[in-house]
LUMVEXMAR-11068 format. One record per residue: x negated, y, z of N, C-alpha, C in turn; residue number from 0. Coordinates in steps of 0.001 Angstrom, whole numbers, plus 500000, padded with zeros to 6 digits. Atoms other than C-alpha are relative to their C-alpha. Example, Ala and Ser with C-alpha at 12.3 -4.5 7.8 and 13.67 -1.06 7.14 Angstrom:
BEGIN
PT       nx       ny       nz      cax      cay      caz       cx       cy       cz     n
PT   499110   498810   500000   487700   495500   507800   499100   501200   500000     0
PT   500820   498810   499940   486330   498940   507140   500770   501090   500730     1
// end
This chain:
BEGIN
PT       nx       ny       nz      cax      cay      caz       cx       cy       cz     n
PT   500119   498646   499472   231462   408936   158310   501029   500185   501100     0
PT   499329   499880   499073   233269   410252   161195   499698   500206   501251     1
PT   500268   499791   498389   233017   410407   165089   498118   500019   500179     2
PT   501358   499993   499642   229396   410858   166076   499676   498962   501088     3
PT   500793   500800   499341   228038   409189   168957   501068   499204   500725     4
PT   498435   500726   499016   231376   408489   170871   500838   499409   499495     5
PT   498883   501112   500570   233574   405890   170886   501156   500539   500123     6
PT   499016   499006   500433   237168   406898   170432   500884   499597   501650     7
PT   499747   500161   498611   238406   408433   173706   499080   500117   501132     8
PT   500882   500076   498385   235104   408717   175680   499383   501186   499966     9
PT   500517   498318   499257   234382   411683   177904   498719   499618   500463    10
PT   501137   500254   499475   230427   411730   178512   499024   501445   499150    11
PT   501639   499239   500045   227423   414775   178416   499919   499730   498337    12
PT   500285   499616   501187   227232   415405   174871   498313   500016   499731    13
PT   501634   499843   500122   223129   414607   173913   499396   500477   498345    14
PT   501148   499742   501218   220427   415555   171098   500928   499228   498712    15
PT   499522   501002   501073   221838   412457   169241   501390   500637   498827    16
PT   498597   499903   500773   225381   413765   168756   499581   501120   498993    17
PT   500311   498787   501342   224537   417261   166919   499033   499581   499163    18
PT   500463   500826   501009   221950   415505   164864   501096   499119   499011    19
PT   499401   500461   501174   224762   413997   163344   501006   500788   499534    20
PT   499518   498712   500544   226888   416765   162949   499017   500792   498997    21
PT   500238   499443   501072   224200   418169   161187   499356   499210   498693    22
PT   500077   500674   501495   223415   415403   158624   501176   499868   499701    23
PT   499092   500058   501148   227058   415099   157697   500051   500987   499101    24
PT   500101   498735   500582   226733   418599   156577   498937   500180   499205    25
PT   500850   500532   501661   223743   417895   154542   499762   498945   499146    26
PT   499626   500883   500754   224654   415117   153423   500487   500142   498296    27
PT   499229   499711   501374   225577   415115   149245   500776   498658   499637    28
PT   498931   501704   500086   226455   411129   148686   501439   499927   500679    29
PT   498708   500270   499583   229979   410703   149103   500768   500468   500340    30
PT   498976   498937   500163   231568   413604   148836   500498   500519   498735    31
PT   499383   499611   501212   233934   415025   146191   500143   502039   499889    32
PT   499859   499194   499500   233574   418575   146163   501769   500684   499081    33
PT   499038   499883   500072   237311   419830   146168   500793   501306   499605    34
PT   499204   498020   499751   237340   423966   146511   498918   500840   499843    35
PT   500590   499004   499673   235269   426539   145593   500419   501229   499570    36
PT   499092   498333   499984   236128   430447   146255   499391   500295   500741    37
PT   500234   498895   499443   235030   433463   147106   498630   499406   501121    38
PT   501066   500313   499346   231842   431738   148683   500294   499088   501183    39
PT   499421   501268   499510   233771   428808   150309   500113   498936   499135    40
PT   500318   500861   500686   232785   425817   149367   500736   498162   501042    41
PT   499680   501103   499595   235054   422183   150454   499864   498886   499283    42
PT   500212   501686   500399   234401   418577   150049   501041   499383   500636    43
PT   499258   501061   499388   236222   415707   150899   499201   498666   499855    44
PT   500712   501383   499779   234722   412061   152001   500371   499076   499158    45
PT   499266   500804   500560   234932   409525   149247   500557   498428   501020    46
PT   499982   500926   498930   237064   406849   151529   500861   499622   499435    47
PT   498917   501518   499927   239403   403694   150757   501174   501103   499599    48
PT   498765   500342   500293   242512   403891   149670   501207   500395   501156    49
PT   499029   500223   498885   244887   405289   152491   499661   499789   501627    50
PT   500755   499764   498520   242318   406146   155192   499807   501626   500257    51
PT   500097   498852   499603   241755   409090   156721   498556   500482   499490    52
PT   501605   499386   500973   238888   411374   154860   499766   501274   501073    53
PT   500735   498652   499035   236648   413683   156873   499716   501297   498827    54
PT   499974   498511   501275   236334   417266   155076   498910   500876   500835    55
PT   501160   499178   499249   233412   419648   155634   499960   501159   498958    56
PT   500186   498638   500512   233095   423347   154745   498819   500949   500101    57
PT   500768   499563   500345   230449   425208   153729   500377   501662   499971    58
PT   499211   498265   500241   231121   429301   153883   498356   501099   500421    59
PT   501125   498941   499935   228545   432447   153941   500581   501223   500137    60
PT   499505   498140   500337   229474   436197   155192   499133   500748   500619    61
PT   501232   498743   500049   227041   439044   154837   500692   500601   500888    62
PT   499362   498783   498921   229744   441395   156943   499503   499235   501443    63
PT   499353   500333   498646   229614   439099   160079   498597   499325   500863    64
PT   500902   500242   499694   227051   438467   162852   499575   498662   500253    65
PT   499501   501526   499288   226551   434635   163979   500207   500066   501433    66
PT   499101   499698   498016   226675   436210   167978   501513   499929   499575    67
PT   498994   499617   499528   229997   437024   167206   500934   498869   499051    68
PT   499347   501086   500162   231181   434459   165028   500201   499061   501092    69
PT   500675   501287   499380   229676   431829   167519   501423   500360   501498    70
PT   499430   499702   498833   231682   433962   170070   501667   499572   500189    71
PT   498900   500057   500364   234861   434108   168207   500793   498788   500043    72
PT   499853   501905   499712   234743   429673   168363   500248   499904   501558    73
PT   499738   500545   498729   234459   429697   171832   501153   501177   501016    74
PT   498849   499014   498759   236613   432884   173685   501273   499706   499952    75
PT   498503   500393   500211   240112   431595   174675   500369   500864   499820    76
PT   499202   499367   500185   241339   434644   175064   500358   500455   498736    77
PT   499915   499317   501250   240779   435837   171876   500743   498939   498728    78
PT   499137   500986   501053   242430   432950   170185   500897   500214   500184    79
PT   498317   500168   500017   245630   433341   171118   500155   501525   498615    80
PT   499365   498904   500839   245221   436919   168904   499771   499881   498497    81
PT   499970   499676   500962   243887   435657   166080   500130   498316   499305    82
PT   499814   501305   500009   244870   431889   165673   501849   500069   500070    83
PT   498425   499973   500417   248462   432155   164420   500766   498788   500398    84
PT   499401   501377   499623   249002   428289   165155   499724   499521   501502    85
PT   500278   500376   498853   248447   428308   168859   500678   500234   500773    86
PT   498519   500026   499317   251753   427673   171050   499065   499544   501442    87
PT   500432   500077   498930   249629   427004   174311   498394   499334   500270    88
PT   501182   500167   500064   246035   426776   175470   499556   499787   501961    89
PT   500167   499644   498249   244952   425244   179308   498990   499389   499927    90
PT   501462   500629   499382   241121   424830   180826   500362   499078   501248    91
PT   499830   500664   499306   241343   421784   182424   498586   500001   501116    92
PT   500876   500041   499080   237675   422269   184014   498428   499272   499285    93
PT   501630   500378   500523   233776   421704   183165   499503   498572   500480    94
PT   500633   501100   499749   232005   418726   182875   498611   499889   500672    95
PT   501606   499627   499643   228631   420564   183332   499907   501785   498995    96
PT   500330   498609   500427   227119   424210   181933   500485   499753   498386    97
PT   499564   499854   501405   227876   423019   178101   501025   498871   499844    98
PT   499232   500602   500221   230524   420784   178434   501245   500369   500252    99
PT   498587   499851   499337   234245   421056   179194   501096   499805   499505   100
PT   498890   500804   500346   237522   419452   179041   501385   501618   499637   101
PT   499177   499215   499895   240630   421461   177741   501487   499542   498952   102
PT   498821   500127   501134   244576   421820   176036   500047   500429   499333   103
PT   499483   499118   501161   246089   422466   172537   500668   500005   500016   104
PT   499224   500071   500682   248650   422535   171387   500448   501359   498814   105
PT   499632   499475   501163   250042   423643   167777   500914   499923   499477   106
PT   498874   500231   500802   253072   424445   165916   499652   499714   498892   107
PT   499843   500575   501017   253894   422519   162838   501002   500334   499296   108
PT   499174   499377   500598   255861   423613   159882   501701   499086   499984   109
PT   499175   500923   500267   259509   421837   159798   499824   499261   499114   110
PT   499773   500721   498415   260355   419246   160216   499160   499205   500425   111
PT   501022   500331   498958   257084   418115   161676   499965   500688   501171   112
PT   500077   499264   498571   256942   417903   165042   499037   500839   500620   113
PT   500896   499589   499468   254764   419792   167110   498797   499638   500806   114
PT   501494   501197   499402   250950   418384   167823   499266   500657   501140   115
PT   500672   499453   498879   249054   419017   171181   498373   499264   500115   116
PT   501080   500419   499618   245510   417742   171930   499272   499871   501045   117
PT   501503   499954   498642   242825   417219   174879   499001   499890   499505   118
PT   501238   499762   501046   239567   418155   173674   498824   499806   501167   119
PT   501471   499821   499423   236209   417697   175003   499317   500825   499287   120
PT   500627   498908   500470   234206   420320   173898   498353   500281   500390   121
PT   501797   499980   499916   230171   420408   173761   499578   500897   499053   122
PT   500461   498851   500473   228299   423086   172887   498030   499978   500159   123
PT   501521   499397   499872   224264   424303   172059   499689   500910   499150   124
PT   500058   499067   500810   223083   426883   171114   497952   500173   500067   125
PT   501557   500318   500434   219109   426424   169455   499294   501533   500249   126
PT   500365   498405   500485   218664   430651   169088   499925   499851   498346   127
PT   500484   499980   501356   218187   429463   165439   501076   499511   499490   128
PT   498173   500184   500392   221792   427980   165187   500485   499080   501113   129
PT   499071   499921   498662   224421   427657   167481   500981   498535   499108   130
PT   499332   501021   500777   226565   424551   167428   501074   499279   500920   131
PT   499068   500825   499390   229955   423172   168787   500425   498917   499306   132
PT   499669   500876   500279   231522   419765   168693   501573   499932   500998   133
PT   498556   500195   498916   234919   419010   170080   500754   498330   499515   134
PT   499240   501879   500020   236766   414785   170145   500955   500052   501141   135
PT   499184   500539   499514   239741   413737   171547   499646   499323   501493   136
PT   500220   500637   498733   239748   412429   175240   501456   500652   501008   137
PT   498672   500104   498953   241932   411711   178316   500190   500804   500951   138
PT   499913   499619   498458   243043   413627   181270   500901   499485   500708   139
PT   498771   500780   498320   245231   412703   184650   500637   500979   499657   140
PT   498844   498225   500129   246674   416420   184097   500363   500763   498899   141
PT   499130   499566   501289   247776   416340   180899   499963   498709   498653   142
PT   499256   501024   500178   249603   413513   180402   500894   500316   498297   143
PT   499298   499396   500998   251866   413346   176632   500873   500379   500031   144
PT   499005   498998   499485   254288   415851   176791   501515   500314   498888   145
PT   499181   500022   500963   257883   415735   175461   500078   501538   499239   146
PT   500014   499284   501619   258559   417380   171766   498605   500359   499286   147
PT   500804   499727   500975   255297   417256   170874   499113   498155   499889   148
PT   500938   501272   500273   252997   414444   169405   498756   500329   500043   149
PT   501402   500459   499819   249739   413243   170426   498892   499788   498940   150
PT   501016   500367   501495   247157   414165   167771   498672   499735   500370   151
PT   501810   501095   499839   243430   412893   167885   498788   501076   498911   152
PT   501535   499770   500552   240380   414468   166847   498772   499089   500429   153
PT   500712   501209   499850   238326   411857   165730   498202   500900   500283   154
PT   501060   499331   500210   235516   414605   164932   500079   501380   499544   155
PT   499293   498821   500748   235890   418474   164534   498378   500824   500509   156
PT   501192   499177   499440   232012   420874   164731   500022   500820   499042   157
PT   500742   498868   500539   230417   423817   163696   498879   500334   499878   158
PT   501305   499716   499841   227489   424831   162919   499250   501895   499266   159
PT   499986   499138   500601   226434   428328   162354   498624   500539   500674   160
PT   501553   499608   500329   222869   429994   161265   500863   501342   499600   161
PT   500516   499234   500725   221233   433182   160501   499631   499815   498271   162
PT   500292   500271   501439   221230   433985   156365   498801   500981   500095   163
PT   501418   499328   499835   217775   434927   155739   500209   501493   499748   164
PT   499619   499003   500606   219317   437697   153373   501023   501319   501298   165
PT   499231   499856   499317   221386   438699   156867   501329   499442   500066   166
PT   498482   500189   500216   225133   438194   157692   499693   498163   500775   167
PT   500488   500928   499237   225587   434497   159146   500439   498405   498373   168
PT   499553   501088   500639   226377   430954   157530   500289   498722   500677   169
PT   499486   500471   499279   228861   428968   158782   500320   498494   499307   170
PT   499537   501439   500084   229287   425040   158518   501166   499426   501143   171
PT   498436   500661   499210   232872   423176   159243   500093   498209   499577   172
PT   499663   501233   500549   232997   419607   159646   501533   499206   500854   173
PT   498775   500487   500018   236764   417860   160255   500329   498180   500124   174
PT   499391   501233   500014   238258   414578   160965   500577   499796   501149   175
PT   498876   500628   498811   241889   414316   162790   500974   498834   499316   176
PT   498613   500730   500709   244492   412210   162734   501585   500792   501281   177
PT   498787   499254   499805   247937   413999   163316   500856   499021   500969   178
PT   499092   501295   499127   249638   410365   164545   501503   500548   498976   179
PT   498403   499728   500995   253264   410222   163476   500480   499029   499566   180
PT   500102   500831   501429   254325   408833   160283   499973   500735   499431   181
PT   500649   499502   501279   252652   410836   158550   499143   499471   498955   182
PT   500951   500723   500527   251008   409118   155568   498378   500471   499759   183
PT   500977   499350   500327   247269   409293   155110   499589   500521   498658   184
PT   500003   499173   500791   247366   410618   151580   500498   501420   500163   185
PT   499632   498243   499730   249209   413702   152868   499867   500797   500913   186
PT   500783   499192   499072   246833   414291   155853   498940   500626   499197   187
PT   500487   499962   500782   244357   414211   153422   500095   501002   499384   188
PT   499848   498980   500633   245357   416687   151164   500460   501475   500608   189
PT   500344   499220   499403   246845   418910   153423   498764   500516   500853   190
PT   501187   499527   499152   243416   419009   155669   499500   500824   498864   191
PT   500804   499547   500796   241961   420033   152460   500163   501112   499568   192
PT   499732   498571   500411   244228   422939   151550   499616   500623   501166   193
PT   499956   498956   498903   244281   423918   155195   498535   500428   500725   194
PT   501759   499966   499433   240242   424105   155785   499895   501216   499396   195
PT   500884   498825   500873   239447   427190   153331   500810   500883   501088   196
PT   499204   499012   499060   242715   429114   155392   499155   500280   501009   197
PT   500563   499595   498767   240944   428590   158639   498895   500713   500013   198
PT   501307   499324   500101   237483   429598   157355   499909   501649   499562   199
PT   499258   498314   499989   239252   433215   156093   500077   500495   501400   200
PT   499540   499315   499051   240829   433697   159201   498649   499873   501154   201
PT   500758   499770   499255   238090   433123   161408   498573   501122   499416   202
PT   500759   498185   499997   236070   435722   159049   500217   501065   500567   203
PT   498842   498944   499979   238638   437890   159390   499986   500521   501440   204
PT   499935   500311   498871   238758   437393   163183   498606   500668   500718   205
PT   501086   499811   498988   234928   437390   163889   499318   501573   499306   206
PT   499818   499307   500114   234911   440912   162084   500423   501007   500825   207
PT   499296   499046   499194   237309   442371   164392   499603   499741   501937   208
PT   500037   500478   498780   235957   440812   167424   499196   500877   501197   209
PT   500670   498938   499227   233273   443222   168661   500592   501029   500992   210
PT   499220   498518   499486   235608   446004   169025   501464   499147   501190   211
PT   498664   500281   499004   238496   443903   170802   499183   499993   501330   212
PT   500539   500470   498603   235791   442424   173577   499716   500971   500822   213
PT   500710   498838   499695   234316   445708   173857   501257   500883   501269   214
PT   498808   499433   498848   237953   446929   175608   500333   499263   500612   215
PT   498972   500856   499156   239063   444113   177295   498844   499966   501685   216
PT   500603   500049   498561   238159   444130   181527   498772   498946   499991   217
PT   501144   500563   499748   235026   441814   181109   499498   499787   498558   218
PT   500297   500083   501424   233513   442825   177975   498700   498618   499889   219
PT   501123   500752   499944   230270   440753   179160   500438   498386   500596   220
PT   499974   501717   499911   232002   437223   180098   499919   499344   499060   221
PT   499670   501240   500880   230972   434479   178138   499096   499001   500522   222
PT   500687   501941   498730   230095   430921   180439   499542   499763   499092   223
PT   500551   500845   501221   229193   430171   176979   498708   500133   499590   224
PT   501530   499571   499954   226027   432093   176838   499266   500140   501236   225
PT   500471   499815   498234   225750   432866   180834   500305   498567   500580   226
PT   499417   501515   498661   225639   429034   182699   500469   500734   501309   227
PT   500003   499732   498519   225437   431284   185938   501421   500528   499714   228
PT   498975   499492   500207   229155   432093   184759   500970   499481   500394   229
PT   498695   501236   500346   230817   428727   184342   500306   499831   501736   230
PT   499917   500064   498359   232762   428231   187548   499297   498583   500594   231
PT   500932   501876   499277   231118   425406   190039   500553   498919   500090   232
PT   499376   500925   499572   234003   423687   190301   499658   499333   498474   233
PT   500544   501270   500971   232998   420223   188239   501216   499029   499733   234
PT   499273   501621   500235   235662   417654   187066   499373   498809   499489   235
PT   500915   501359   499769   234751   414423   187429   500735   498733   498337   236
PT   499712   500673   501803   234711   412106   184133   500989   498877   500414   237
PT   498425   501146   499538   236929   409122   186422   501035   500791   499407   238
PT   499361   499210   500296   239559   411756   185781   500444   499819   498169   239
PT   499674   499665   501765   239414   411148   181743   499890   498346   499659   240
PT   499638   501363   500399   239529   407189   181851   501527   500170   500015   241
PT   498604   500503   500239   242979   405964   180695   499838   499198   500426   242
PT   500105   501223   499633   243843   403588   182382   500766   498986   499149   243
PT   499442   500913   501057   246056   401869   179465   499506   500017   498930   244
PT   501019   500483   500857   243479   401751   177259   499634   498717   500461   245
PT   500287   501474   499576   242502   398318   176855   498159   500176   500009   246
PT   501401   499380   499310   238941   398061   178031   499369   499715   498461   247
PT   501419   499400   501242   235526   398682   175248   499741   498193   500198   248
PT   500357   501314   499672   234166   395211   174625   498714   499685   499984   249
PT   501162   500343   499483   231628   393697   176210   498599   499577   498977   250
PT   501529   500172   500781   227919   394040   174922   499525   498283   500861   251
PT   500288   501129   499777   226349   390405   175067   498393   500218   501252   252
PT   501233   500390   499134   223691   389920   177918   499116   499736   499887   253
PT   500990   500842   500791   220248   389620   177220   499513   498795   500821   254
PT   500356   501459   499220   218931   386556   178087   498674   500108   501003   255
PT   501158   499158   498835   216309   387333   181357   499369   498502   499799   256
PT   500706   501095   499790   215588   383225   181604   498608   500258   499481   257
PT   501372   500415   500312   212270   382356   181320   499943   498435   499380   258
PT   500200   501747   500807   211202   379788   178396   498760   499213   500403   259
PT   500989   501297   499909   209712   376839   179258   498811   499605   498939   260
PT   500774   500286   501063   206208   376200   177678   499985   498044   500075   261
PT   499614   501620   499926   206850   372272   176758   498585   499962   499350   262
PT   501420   500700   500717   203152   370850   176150   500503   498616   499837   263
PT   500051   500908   500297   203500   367830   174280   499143   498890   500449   264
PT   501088   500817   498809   202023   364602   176349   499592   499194   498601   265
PT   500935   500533   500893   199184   363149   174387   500210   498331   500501   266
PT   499877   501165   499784   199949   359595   173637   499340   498853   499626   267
PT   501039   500917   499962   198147   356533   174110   500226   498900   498924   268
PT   500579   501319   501389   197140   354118   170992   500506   498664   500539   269
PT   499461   501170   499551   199332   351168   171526   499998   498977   498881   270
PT   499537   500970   500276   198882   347741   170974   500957   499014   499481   271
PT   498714   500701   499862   201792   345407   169537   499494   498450   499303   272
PT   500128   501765   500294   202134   341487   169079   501399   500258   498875   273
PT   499065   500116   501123   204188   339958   166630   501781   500837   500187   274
PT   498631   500353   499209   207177   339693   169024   500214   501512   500357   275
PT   499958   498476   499745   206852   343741   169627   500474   500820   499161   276
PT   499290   498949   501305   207513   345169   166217   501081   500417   500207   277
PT   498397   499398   500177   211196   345627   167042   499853   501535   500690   278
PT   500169   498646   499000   209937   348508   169617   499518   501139   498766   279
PT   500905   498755   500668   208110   350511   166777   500770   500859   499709   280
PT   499445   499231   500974   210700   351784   164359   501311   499376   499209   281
PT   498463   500646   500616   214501   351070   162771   499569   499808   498404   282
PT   499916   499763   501492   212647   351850   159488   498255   499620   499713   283
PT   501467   500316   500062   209368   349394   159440   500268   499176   499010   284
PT   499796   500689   500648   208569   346711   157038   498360   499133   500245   285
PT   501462   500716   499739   205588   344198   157986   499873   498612   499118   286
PT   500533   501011   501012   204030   341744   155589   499146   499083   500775   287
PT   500546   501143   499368   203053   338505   157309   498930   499017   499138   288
PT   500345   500737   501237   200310   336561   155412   499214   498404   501282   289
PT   500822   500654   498466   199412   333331   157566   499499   498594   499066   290
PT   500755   500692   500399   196925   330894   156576   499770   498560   500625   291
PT   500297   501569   499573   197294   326797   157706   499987   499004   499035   292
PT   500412   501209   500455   195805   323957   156925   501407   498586   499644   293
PT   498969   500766   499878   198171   321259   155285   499178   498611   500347   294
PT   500634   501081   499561   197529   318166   157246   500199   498996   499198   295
PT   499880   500772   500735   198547   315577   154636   499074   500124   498728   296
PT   500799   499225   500956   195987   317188   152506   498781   500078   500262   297
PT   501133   500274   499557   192150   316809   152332   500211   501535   500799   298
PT   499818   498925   499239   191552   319312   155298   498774   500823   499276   299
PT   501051   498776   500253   188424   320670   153303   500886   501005   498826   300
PT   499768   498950   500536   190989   322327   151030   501310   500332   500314   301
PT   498814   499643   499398   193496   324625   152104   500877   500733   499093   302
PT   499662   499255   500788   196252   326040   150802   500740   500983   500451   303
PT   499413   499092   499468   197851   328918   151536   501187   500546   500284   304
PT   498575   499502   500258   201447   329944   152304   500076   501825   500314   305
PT   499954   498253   499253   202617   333758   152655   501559   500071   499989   306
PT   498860   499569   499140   205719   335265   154333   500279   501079   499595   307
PT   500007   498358   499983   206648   338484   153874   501902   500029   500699   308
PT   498997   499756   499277   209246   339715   156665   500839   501216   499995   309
PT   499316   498357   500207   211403   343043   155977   501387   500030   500347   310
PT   498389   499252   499696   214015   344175   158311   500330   501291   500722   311
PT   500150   499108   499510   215252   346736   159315   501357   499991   501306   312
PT   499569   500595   498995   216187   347120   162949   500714   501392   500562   313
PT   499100   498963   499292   219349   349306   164358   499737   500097   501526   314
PT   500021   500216   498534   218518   348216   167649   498287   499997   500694   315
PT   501521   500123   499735   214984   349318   168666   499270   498677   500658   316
PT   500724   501026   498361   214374   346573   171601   500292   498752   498909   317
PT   499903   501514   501172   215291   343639   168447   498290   499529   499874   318
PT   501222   500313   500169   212200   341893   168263   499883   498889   498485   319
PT   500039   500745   501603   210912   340305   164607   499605   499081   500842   320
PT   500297   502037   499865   210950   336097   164751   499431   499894   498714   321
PT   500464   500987   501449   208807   334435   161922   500371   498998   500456   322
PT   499662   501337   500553   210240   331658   161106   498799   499072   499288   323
PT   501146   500621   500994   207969   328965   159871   500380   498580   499722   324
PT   499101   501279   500222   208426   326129   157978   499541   498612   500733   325
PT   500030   501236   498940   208688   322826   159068   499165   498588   499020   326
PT   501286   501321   500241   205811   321160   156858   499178   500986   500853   327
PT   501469   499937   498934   203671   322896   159602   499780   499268   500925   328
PT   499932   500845   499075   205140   320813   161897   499669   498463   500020   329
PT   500084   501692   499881   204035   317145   163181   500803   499040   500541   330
PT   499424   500834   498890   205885   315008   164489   499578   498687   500608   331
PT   500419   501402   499118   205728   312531   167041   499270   500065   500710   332
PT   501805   500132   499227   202230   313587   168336   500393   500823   501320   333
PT   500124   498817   499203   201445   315124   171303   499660   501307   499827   334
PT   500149   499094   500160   201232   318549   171742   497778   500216   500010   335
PT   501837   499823   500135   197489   317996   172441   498961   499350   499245   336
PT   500171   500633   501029   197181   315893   169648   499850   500599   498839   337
PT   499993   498820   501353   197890   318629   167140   498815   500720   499637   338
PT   500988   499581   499982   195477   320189   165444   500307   501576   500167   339
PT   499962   498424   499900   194752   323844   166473   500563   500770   498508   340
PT   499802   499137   501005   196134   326171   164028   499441   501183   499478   341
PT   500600   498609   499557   194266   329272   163233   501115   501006   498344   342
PT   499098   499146   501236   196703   331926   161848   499136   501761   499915   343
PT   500539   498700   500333   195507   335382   160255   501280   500644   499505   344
PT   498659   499509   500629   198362   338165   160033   499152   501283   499899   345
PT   500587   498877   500805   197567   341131   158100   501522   501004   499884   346
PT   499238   499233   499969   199821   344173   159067   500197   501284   498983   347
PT   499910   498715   500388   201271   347107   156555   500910   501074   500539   348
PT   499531   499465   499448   202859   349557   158303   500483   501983   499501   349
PT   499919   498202   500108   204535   352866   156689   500446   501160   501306   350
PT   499719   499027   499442   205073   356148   158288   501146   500045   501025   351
PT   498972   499887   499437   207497   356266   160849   500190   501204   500645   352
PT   498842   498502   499756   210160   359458   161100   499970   499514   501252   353
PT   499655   500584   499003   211206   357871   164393   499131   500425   500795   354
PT   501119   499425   498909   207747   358445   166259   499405   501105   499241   355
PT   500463   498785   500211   206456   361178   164396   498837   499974   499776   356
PT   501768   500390   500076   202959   359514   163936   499801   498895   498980   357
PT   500442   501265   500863   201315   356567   161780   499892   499353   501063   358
PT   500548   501236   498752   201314   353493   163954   499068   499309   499952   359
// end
């Protein structure tokens, strides 16, 4: 759970995607502990590891209060400074676009914690059927970290607030900072958890009294937040919110554009082999020689038969098999054209060969 669509640190146009997940953490039930309930405030906490930071989400319902003016009460600076007790300075750094825009916090902390400041990106929509901010951590050039206070992080901080059918509005709070420090994460943890129901009071409390403050102040009708034709034109540019000592995002792998080769297999031709050839076939042949001559010291009308059987096996393809033959075949003395013809019959068995991939 945690950050929505953005990686931690990146300023970009807030889309469809991100509030879609703002609003399944909030209906989400798996993996939450629920922690607080009162007076129609209802907190969870994220079941998470051992010494990690836990996201917290609040649940709240008030019949007195409208969601215009809640919704209003989230976004009007001015009006925070009157009813936001923890807010030691607040600066608009400048719009990204009609629902986007970059800005400062900073907050006092109780002794002896130091004092935490922020840069927020801030995205906003509003459906007519529920209104919905998101705000994450990000960089500016013009507001650099500033001595006595520490650099805190919002990994993920939204709202989400509906019409109750019954009237009055219903407000969803979902949470996840980290303070920085050395502060341990068991006692961000627990404090986030006491300090979530506080905020959801005071901003009742707040969007109650809010009508009547706006109503006197010199522009009862500004809010860029509902009027685009409001927000000033001037645009800050997102270069502006790269760090440059951030070490860079890491590289997504390339898809591969090549084009695969269709390999047609070449149809191969039925080969021949002599004795003296076998070594070419296969490292893993075995050929049975059976050869049939006449013994010349022997009536020639009856013959007898010798057999061979040759089995090696050859590391060296290009080795060629020798039969050996014995030496009562041989005559001696005679001429070669004296000899009698020989007629030999060889009878080949030949297993399977891995090697070619075929029967030979």
């Amino acid at each position: 759970m945690g950050g929505a669509g953005w990686t931690r640190g990146e300023a970009r146009v807030a889309d469809d995607s991100d509030f879609e997940t703002l609003k399944t953490l909030l209906a989400s039930e798996d993996g939450w502990t629920l922690e607080y309930e009162k007076e129609g405030v209802k907190v969870w906490a994220e079941d998470a590891a051992h010494g990690a930071l836990r996201t917290v989400k609040v649940v709240a319902e008030f019949d007195d209060v409208e969601p215009d003016a809640l919704y209003d009460v989230l976004h009007d600076p001015e009006y925070r400074s009157v009813w936001d007790t923890h807010m030691l300075a607040a600066e608009d750094a400048g719009h990204i676009n009609v629902n986007n825009d970059v800005g400062y916090y900073a907050m006092s902390c109780p002794a002896p914690l130091k004092n935490r400041d922020f840069v927020l990106q801030r995205s906003w929509l509003d459906t007519g059927d529920e209104k919905m901010i998101l705000n994450h951590s990000v960089y500016h050039k013009d507001f650099p970290p500033r001595k006595g206070f520490v650099r805190a992080l919002s990994l993920l901080t939204g709202f989400v607030v509906r019409t109750r059918a019954s009237g009055g509005s219903w407000l969803g709070y979902v949470s996840r900072s980290d303070p920085r420090g050395a502060l341990p994460a068991w006692l961000v943890n627990r404090v986030t958890a006491q300090l979530a129901p506080r905020l959801v009071h005071q901003l009742h409390a707040a969007a109650r009294r809010y009508p009547g403050w706006k109503a006197l102040t010199d522009l009862p009708y500004h809010k860029p937040w509902r009027h685009p034709e409001q927000v000033p034109s001037y645009r800050i540019s997102l270069a502006d919110c790269i760090d440059p000592d951030a070490p860079p995002p890491p590289e997504e792998p390339k898809p591969d554009t090549s084009k695969t080769k269709l390999v047609v297999p070449q149809t191969r031709e039925i080969e021949s082999h002599s004795v003296e050839d076998l070594g070419d076939i296969s490292s893993e042949f075995s050929v049975e020689v059976e050869e049939e001559v006449p013994d010349l010291t022997q009536d020639p009308t009856k013959k007898k038969g010798k057999f061979y059987k040759l089995v090696k096996s050859m590391k060296n393809r290009r080795k060629s098999v020798q039969v050996a033959k014995s030496a009562d075949n041989l005559v001696d003395g005679k001429p070669l054209e004296d000899k009698q013809e020989k007629k030999k019959t060889f009878k080949f068995h030949r297993r399977f060969s891995l090697s070619r991939g075929r029967e030979d």
